[in-house]
C-alpha positions in Angstrom: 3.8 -54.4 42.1 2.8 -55.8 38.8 0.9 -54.2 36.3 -2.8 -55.2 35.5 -3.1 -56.2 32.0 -7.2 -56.4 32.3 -8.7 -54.7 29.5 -12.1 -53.6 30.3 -15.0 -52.9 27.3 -17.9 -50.4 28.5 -20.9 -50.7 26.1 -24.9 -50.9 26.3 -25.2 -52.5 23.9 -25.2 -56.6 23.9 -23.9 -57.1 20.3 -21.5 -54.6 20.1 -19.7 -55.2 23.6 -19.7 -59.0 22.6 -18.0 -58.4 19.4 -15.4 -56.0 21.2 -14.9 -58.6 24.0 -14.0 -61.7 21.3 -12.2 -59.3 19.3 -9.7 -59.0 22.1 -9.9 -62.3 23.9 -8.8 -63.9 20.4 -5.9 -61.2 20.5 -4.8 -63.1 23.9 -6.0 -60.4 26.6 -7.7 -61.2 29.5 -10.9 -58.9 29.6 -13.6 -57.9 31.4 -17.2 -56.0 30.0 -19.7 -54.0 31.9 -23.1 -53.2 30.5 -23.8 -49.2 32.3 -21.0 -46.4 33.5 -22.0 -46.9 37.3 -21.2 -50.8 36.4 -17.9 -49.7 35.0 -17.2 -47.6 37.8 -17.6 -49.8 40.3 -15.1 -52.5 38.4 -12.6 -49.8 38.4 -12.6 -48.9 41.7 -13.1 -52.3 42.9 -9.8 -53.7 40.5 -7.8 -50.8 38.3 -7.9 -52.1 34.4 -5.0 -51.2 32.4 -7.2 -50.1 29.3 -10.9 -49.2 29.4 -12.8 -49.3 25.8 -15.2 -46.8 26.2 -18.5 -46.1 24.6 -19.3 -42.6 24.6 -23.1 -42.7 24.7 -24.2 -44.8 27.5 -27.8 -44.9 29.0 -26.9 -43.6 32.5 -24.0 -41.1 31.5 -21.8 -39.6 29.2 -18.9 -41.7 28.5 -17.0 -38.4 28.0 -17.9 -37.6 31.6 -16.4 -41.1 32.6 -13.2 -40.5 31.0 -12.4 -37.3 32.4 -13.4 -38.6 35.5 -10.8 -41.6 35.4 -8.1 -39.2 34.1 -8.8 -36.8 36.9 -8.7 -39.4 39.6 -5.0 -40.0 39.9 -4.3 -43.4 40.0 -1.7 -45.3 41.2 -1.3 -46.6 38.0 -2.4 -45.1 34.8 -5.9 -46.5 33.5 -5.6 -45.9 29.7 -8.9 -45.2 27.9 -9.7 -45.7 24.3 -13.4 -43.6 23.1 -15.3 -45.2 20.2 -18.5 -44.6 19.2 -21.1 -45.4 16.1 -22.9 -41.9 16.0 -20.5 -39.5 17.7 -18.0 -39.2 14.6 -17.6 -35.5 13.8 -14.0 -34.3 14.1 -15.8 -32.0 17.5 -16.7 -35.1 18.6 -13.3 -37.1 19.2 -11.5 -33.6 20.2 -14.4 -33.3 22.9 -13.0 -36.9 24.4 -9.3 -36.1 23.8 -9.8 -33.0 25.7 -11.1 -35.4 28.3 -8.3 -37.4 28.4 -8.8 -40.1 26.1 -5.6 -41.5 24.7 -7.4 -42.4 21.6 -10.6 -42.4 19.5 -12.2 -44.8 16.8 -15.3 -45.0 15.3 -17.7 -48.1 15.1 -17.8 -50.5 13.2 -13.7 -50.6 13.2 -12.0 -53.5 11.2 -10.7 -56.1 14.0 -7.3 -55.4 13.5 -7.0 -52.2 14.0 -9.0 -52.3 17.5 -6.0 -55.0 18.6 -3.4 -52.8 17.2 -4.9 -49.8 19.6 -5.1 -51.4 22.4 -1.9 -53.0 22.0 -0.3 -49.7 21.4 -2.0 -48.1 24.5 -1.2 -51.1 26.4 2.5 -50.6 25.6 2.2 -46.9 26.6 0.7 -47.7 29.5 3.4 -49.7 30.5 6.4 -47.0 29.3 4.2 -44.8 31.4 4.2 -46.8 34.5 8.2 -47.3 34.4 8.9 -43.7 34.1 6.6 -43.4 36.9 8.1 -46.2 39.0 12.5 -44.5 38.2 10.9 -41.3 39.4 9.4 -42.6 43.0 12.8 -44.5 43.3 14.7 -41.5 42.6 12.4 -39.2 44.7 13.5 -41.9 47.5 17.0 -42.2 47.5 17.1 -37.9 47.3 15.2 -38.1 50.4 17.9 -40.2 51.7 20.8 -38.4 50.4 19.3 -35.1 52.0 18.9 -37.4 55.4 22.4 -38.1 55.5 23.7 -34.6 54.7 20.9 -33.1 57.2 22.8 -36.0 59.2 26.1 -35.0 59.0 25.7 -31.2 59.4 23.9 -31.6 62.8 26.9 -33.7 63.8 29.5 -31.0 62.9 27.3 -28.1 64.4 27.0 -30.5 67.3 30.7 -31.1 67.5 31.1 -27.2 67.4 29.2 -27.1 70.1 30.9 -29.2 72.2 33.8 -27.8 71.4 32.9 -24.1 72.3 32.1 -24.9 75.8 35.9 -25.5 76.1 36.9 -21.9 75.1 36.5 -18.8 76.7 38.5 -16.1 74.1 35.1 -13.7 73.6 36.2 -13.4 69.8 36.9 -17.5 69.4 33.5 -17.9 70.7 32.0 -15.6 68.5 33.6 -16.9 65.4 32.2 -20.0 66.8 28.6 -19.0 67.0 29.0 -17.9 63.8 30.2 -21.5 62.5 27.3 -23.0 64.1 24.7 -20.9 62.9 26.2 -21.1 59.2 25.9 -24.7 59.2 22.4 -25.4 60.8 20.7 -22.7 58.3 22.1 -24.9 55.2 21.0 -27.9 57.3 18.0 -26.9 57.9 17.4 -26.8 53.8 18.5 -30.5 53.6 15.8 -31.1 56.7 13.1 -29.1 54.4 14.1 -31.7 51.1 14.2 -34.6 53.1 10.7 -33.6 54.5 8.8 -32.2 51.0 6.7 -33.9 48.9 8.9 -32.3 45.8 12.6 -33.5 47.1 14.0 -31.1 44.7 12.9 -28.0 46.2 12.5 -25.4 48.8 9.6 -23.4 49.7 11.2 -20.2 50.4 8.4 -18.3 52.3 8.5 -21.3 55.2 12.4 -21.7 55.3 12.9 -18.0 54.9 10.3 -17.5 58.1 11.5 -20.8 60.5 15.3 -19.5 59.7 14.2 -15.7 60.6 12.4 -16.8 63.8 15.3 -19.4 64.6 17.5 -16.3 64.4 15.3 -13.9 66.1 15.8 -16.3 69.1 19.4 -16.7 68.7 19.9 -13.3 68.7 18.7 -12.1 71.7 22.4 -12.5 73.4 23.4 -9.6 71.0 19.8 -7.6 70.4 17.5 -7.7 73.5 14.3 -6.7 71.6 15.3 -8.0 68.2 12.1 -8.3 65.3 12.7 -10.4 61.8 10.1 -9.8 59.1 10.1 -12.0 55.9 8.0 -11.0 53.4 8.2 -13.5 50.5 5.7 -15.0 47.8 5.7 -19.0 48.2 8.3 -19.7 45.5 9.9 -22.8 44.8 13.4 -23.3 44.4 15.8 -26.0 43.3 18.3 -26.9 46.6 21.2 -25.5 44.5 20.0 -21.7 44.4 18.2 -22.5 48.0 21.3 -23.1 49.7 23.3 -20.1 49.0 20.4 -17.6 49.3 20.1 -19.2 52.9 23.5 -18.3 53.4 23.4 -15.0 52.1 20.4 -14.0 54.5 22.2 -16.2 57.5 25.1 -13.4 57.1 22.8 -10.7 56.3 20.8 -11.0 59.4 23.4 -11.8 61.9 25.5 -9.0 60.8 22.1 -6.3 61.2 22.1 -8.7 64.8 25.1 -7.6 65.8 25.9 -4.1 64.4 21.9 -2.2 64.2 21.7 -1.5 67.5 18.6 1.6 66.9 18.6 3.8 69.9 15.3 3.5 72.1 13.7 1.0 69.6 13.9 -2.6 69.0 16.1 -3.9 66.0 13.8 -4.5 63.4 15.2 -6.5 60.5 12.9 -6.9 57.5 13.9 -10.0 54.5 11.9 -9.4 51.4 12.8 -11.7 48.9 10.4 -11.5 45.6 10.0 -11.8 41.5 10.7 -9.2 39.5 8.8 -8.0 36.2 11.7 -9.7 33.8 11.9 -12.8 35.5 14.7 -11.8 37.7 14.6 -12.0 41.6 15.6 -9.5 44.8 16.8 -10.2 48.1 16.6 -7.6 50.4 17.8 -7.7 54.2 17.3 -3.9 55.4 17.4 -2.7 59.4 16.5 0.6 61.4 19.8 0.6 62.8 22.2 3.8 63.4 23.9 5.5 60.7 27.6 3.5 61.8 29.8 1.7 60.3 28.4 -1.6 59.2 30.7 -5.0 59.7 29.0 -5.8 56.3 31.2 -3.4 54.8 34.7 -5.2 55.5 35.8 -6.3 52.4 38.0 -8.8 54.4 35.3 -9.8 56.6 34.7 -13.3 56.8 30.8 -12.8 56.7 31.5 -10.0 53.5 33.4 -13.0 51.6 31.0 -15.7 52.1 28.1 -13.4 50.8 30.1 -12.1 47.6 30.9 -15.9 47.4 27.4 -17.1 47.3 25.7 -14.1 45.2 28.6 -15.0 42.5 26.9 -18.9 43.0 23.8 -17.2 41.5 24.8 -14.8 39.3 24.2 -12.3 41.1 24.9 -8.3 42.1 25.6 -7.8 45.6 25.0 -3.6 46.9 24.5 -1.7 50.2 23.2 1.2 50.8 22.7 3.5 54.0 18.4 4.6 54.1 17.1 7.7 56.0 16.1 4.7 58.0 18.6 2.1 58.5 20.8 0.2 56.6 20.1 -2.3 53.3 21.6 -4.8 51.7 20.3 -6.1 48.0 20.9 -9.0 46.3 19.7 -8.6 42.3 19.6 -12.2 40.6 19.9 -11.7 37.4 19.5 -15.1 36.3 16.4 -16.5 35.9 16.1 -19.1 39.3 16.4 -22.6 38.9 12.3 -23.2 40.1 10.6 -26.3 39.6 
């Protein structure tokens, strides 16, 4: 789409605006003049300009009020605006319409060629602006489809898995192969979540960390009847490269407190807290009400055990257990700042 070069001048007053307007014309831009802010307004929304030169006092309102209205209106493209004024010329003055959003302020009368040489530098920022803008869309897009095709691919191995388990009947084969499965849809499900977001760069923990606990609430019902998983987490945001290994630290965590709580005459309850700390550090916790036996998470040679110590050392991280008066918990300290966007 390309970009409006249509400079527009906004002044009451006849003289003035019809200096402004030659001025630029002679300078070889197209231009456009309105006479009131509701006038100007209504060109904007009716056709974007690329610049709009901006009288601050104007009979119906404050051309101050105008500019931080056009600044705070997120365009499509950037409308650049340039502030002058003939009274208004105290330094509180031009920091009250930079603080608006003006990208620049001069005061009337102004010598010709420096109103050209403005305008020509705005118009030139404008356009730097709108490229930046236009390589970050494009690469926004082709994340999206990158995190598609891996979202893609891992529901074709988990599918594959699948097919393949209904062909064994070994109770510990098709364990391992639950396990496989469950491994590889919880890191899909973070390439589903970057495919889906706004911000294809990061995760909101608080939903994936609660759709992954529910999914394996369900899931584990074949090895805890009444099984309950609480997530308690802030809405953070996290880049996919610390999101993915967290998921598969609490995808371990949770199946193994699945598969080994077992509390007598109460429902496994599994709680994930996951949450900033006062130095900029972050916790993981998965903690159960299970029995006081001996936990699968502590097998140094598990398969489960490796992958976690694996993933925390992804993150920098310190990986402990501990036995509670009630249950058992595991803690993952980050001591890394997380890479959030």
């Amino acid at each position: 789409m390309p970009l409006n070069r249509t400079v527009l001048v906004v002044n009451d007053h006849d003289a003035g605006r019809y200096s402004t307007v030659r001025i630029l014309r002679r300078a070889g831009m197209e231009v456009a003049e309105a006479a009131t802010g509701a006038e100007a307004l209504r060109m904007i929304e009716a056709q974007p300009p690329a610049l709009v030169v901006l009288d601050v006092n104007l009979p119906d309102m404050s051309g101050v009020d105008i500019c931080r209205q056009l600044k705070a209106g997120g365009a499509r493209q950037p409308i650049m605006v340039l502030q002058v004024s003939a009274t208004n010329v105290a330094t509180k003055d031009r920091v009250a319409s930079l603080d608006a959003g003006a990208d620049s302020y001069l005061v009337d009368p102004m010598e010709p060629e420096e109103l050209v040489a403005v305008a020509r530098a705005l118009l030139r920022l404008r356009e730097a602006e709108a490229t930046a803008r236009a390589h970050v869309a494009e690469r926004d897009m082709l994340l999206r489809e990158v995190n598609h095709r891996v979202k893609n691919g891992l529901q074709l191995v988990s599918s594959i898995l699948s097919l393949q388990r209904r062909r064994l009947s070994d109770p510990q084969i098709l364990t391992a192969f639950d396990q496989a499965i469950t491994r590889v849809r919880a890191i899909a499900a973070i390439h589903e979540r970057l495919y889906r977001s706004e911000h294809p760069m990061t995760v909101d923990m608080k939903s994936y960390l609660t759709d992954l606990g529910a999914d394996m609430a369900v899931a584990g019902r074949e090895t805890a009847a009444e099984a309950v998983i609480e997530v308690r987490s802030e809405p953070i945001e996290l880049s996919a490269d610390d999101a993915v290994p967290i998921g598969v630290i609490v995808n371990e965590l949770v199946t193994n407190a699945l598969k080994h709580a077992h509390p007598i005459a109460a429902p496994t309850r599994i709680t994930v807290t996951f949450s900033p700390k006062s130095d900029g550090s972050h916790e993981l916790s998965v903690a159960d009400n299970g029995v006081s036996t001996p936990s699968a998470a502590e097998n140094a040679d598990g398969l489960g055990t490796m992958l976690i110590k694996a993933m925390v050392g992804q993150i920098d991280g310190e990986y402990q257990t501990a036995r509670e008066a009630s249950g058992y918990r595991a803690t993952v300290t980050l001591r890394r700042r997380l890479d959030m966007r």
